[in-house]
N, C-alpha and C positions, 0 to 999 in steps of 0.2 A: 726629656725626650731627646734620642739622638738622631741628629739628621745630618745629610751630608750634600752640603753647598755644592751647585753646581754652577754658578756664578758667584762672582763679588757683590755682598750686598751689607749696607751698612742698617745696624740695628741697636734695639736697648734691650736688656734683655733685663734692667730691673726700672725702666724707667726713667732712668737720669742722664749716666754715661752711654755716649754712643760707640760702638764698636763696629770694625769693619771683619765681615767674615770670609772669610779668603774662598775662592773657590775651589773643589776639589778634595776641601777639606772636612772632618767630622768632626759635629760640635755637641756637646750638650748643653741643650737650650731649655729655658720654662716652656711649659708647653704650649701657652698662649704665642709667645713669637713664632716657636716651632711651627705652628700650624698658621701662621703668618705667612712663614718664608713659602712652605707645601703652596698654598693656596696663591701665593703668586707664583709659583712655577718657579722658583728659584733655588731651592731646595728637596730632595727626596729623605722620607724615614727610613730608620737602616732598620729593615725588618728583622735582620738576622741577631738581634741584639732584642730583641727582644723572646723572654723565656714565659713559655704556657706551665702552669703550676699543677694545670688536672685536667685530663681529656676523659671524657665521657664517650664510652661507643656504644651505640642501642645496638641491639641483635636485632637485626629482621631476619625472615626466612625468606629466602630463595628458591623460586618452586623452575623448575627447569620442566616445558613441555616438549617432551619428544613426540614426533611420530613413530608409530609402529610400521615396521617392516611389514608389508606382504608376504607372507609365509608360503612358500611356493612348495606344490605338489609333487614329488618326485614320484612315479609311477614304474613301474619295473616293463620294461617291455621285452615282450616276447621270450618269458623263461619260464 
């Protein structure tokens, strides 16, 4: 998962080695730290990296109610 450091925060990303991730910068992380760094507010997901494989659009129908016009009388006068 990639996410992009908005502070300096040090982490494991397999459990052993600790690493410090710079701020400013995008990392790809497991997704378990990923959602680490998010949930302390130290990091944001870069959404734009991420690709949709299939979009689904339902049709609905759209019913548009007008009013009607008053249809006005024209009358001929005096012919």
């Amino acid at each position: 998962m990639k996410v992009k450091m908005l502070t300096n925060k040090r982490g494991s990303p397999d459990g052993l080695a600790v690493k410090t991730y710079e701020g400013g910068k995008v990392y790809k992380l497991p997704k378990e730290l990923a959602l680490a760094f998010i949930q302390m507010g130290v990091a944001k997901e870069r959404m734009q990296d991420i690709r949709v494989k299939k979009v689904e659009v339902e049709n609905k129908e759209v019913i548009i109610e007008r009013k009607e016009k008053k249809k006005k009388n024209w009358k001929k006068k005096g012919r």
